[in-house]
N, C-alpha and C positions, 0 to 999 in steps of 0.2 A: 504494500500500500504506500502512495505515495506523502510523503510529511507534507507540512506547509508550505515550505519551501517551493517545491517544486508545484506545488498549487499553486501560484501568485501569479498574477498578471503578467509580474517582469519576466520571471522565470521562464514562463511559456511564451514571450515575444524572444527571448535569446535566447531558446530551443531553438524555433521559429528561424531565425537569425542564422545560427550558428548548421543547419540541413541545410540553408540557402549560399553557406558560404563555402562548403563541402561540396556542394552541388557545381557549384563556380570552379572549385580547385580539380573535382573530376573535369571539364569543359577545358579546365586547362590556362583558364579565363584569373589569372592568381594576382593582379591587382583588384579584380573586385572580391575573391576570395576573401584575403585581409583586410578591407574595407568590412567586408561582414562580420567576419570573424571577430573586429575589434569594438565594432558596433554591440556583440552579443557582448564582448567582455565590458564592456561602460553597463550595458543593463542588467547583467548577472555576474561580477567576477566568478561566480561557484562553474557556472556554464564550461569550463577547458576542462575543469575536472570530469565532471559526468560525459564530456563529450570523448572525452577521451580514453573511459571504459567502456563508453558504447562502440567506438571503435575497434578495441581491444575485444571484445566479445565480438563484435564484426567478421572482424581476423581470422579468432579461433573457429568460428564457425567455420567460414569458407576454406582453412584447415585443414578439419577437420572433411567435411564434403572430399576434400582432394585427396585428401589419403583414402577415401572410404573409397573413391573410384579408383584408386592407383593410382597416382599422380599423374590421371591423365590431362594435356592439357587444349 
């Protein structure tokens, strides 16, 4: 369940923020990437933290997937 924190208005605009700026760095697009990215850390400093175990779980997953197939690629 999620605490307060991550209930909060800000919280969920620098989620928000922070998928859109990931989205930019996949595109390749990495001045607007960090523009987002720093935009999310003014509205949640907490935001690099969580964004950056949901990555890490990201990771592991797709991983995980690759080994299950053989590391086919």
């Amino acid at each position: 369940m999620a605490g307060k924190h991550e209930q909060s208005p800000e919280h969920k605009k620098a989620h928000d923020l922070a998928d859109k700026a990931l989205d930019a760095a996949m595109d390749g697009d990495t001045a607007k990437a960090k523009k987002l990215a720093d935009q999310a850390k003014q509205t949640d400093p907490k935001i690099a933290d969580e964004m950056n175990r949901e990555l890490e779980a990201d990771r592991r997953q797709a991983e995980a997937y690759r080994d299950k197939r053989g590391g086919e690629r």
